[in-house]
N, C-alpha and C positions, 0 to 999 in steps of 0.2 A: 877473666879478671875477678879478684874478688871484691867483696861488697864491705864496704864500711862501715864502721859502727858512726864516724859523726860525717855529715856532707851537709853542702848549701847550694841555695841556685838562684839566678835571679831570674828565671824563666817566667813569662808573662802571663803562661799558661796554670802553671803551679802555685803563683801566688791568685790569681783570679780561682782555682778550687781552691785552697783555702781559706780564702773570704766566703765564700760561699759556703763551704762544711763551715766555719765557724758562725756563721747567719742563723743556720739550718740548726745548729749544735742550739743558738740561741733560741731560738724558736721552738723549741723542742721543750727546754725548760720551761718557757713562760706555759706554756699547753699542759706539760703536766701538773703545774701550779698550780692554773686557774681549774683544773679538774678535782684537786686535791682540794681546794680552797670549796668551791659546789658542791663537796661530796662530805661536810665537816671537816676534812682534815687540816691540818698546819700548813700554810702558806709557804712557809721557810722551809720545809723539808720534807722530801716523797723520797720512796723506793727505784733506785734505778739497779736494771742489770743489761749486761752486755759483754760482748766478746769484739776482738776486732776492731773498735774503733764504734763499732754500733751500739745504742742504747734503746730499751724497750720500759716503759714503766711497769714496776713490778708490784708496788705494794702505793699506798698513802700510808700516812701519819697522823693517829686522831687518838685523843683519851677516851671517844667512847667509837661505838662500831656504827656506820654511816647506817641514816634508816631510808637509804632511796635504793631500795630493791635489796636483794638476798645478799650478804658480803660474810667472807669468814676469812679467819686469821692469815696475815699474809708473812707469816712463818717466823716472824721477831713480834715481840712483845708490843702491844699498840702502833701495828701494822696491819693494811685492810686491803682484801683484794675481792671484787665483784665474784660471785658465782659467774658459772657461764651459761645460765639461765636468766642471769640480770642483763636488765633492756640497756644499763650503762655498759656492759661488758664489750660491745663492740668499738664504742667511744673509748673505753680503757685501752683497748689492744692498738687500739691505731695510735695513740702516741709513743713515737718510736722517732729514732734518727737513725738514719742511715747515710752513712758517709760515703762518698764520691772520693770515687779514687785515685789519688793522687799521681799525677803524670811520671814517668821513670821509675817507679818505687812499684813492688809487691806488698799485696795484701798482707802477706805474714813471712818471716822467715824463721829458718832453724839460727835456735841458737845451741850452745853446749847441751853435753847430756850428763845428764845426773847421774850421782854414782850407782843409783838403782837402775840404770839404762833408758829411763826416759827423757823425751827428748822436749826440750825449753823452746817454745813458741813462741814469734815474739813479734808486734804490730810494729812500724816503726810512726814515733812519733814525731809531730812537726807545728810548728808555727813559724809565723811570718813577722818580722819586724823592719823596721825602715825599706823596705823593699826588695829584702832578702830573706827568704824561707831556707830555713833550717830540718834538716831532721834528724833522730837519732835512734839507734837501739838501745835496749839497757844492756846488753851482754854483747861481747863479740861474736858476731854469725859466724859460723860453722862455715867451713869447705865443703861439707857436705850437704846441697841445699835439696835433696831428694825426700820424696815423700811429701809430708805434709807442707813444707817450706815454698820458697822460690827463688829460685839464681837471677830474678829481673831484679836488675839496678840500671837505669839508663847513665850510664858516665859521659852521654853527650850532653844531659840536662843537668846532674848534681856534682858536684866536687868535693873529693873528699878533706874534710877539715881536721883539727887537732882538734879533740875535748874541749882545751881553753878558748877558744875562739866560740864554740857551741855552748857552754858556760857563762864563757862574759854576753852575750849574743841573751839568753834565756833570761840574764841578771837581769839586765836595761828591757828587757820584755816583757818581764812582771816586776821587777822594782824591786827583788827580794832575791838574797844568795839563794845560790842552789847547793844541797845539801849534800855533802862528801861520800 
């Protein structure tokens, strides 16, 4: 069978993780915040990076460089990241999200390949509104789900939708069009 770029579910399992990755997503910022805020940085804005759906704090945000232990340039301009000699460096690394994997869905699939031969990775994204979880890719997946990809799609659990149903779905779930 192939796998869909837009599906939905109303599986009881799939919307219970993601309330959960969404808690966890929350909790994840307030932690980096109140570290960035402890450490002089700006309250409103830290360094994140990640792959997959996971996030790790990368940098703070401060006009001058934090003086609670050793810290150097965290690789953008009035951006700051612990030495790994500094006694906060272990406090730093563990604020991190990592997401729970959503029932019938793979971690990652192929998408198309670029005219240079590489090949488009791609998470699939989702949230949850009136009590139907959506997800979507950005590209059409590949038939070819080998290698780095995955051919898991559970079609007992998701079903496949049109765009506009996933669009209007995304509108009334942030309150804002979604952009063409």
């Amino acid at each position: 069978m192939t796998i869909p770029q837009y599906a939905k579910t109303t599986n009881p399992e799939v919307l219970a993780v993601i309330d959960r990755n969404d808690a966890r997503y929350v909790a994840f910022g307030e932690r980096a915040h109140a570290f960035s805020k402890a450490h002089g940085g700006d309250k409103s804005y830290v360094m994140v990076n990640g792959w997959g759906g996971d996030r790790h704090l990368s940098a703070i945000v401060a006009d001058d460089k934090p003086t609670t232990g050793r810290w150097k340039s965290g690789g953008r301009r009035g951006t700051w990241e612990p030495f790994k000699n500094n006694p906060v460096r272990a406090e730093f690394d563990a604020i991190e999200y990592r997401r729970e994997r959503i029932p019938g869905l793979a971690e990652t699939y192929n998408g198309p390949r670029n005219r240079d031969g590489s090949q488009v990775i791609m998470t699939p994204g989702v949230f949850a509104h009136d009590g139907v979880a959506y997800m979507r890719l950005r590209d059409l997946p590949s038939s070819d789900q080998s290698g780095f990809g995955s051919d898991e799609f559970d079609h007992d659990i998701w079903t496949e939708i049109l765009p506009s149903e996933w669009h209007a779905a995304s509108e009334r779930h942030t309150g804002k069009a979604v952009p063409a």
